[in-house]
C-alpha positions as CSV (number, residue, x, y, z in Angstrom):
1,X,8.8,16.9,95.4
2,X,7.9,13.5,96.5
3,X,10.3,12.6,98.6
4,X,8.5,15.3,100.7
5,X,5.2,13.2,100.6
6,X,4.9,10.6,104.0
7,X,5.0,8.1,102.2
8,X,8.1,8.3,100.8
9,X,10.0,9.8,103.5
10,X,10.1,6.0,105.6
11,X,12.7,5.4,102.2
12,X,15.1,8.2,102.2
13,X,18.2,7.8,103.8
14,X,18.8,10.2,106.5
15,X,21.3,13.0,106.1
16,X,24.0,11.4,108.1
17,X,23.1,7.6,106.8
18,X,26.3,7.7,104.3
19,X,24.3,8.7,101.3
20,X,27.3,11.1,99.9
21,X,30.6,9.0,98.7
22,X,33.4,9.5,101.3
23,X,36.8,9.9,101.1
24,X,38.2,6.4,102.5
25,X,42.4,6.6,102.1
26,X,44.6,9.6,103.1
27,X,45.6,9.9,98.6
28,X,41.9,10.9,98.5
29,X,39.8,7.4,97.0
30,X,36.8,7.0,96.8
31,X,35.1,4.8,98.8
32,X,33.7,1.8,95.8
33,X,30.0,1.8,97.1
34,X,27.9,4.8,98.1
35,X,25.7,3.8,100.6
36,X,28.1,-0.1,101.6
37,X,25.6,-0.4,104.4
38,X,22.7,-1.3,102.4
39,X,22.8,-4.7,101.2
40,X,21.8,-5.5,97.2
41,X,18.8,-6.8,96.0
42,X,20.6,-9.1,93.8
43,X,22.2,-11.1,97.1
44,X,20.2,-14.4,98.5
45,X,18.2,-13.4,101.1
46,X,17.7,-10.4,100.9
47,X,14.3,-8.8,99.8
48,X,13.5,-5.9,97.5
49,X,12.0,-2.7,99.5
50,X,8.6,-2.2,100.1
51,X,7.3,0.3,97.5
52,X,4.8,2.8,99.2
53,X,1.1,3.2,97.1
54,X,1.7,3.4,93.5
55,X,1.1,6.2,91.4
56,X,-1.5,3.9,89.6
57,X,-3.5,4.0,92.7
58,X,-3.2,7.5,93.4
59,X,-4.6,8.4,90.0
60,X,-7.5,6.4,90.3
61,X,-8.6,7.9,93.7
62,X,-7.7,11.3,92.0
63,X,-10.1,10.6,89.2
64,X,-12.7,9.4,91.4
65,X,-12.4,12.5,93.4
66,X,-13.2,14.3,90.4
67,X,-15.9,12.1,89.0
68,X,-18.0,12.6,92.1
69,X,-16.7,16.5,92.5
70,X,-18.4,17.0,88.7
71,X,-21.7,14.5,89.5
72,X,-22.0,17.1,92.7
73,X,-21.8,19.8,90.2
74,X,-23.8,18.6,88.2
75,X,-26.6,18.2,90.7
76,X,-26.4,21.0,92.1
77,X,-26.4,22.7,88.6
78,X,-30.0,20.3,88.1
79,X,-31.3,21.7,91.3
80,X,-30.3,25.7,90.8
81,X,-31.8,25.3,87.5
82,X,-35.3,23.6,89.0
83,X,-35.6,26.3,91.1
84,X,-34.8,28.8,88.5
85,X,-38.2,27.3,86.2
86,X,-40.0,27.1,89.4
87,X,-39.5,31.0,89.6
88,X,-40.0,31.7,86.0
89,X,-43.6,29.7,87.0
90,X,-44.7,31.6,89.2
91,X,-43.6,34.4,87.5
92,X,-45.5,33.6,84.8
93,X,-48.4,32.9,86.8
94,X,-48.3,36.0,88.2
95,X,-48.6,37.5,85.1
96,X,-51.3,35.7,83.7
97,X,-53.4,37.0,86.5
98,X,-52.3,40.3,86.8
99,X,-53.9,40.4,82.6
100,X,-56.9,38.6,83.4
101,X,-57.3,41.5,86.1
102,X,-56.5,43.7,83.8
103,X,-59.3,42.6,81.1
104,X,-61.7,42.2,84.1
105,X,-60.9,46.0,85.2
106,X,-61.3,46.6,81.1
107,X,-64.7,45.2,81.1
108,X,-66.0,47.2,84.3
109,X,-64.6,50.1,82.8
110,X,-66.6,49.8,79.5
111,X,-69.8,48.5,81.0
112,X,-69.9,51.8,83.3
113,X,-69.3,53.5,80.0
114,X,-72.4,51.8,78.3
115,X,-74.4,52.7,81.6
116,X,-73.4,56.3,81.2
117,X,-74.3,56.8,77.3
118,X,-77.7,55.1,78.5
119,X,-78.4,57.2,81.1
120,X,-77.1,60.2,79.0
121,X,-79.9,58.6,76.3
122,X,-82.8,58.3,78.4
123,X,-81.9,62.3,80.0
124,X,-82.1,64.1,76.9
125,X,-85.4,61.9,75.9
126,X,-86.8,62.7,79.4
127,X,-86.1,66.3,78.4
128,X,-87.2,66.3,75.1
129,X,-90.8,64.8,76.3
130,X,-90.5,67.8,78.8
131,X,-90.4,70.0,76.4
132,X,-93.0,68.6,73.9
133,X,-95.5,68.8,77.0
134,X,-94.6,72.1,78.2
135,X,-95.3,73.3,74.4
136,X,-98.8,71.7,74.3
């Protein structure tokens, strides 16, 4: 799978770079090296490849990537929820004057009540004095 990645493509011998072993002699040997263009590292003067960005490296910017991916959930988690108690506030709110309505509606309700039975009250005495003079 890497050697699909860029940066380890620079590093793979091409197809027709003599990577397979060839045949060298018409009894069918081998040639003794696979690749005898490519000089060892173990010869004077010659340097090791460069190795592309380690795996190390990778990981860490992997992890990092995640680390800030989860604080971004996380804040956006803190916000959503803000908003959600915001709501449930004003819900509530809502509600608490929708009852103190409610109990102010109540009250009206039983004071024109009282003001009824009075009235009612002073009727019938207005009719019972009526009366008592009409008799007299």
């Amino acid at each position: 799978m890497l050697r699909l990645e860029q940066k380890w493509r620079s590093q793979l011998p091409t197809q027709s770079g003599g990577s397979k072993r060839t045949k060298v002699s018409a009894t069918g040997a081998y040639s003794s090296s696979s690749n005898p263009e490519t000089p060892l590292a173990d010869e004077p003067g010659v340097d090791s490849p460069v190795r592309p960005q380690g795996s190390k490296k990778s990981k860490r910017r992997d992890i990092k990537n995640v680390r800030e991916k989860e604080l971004m959930e996380r804040e956006k988690e803190r916000e959503e929820e803000k908003e959600h108690r915001a709501k449930m506030m004003a819900i509530k709110e809502k509600e608490i004057q929708i009852q103190a309505a409610m109990k102010e509606q109540e009250l009206q309700t039983q004071r024109y009540i009282k003001e009824m039975e009075i009235k009612a009250k002073e009727r019938k005495m207005i009719c019972k004095y009526l009366m008592l003079t009409r008799l007299q």
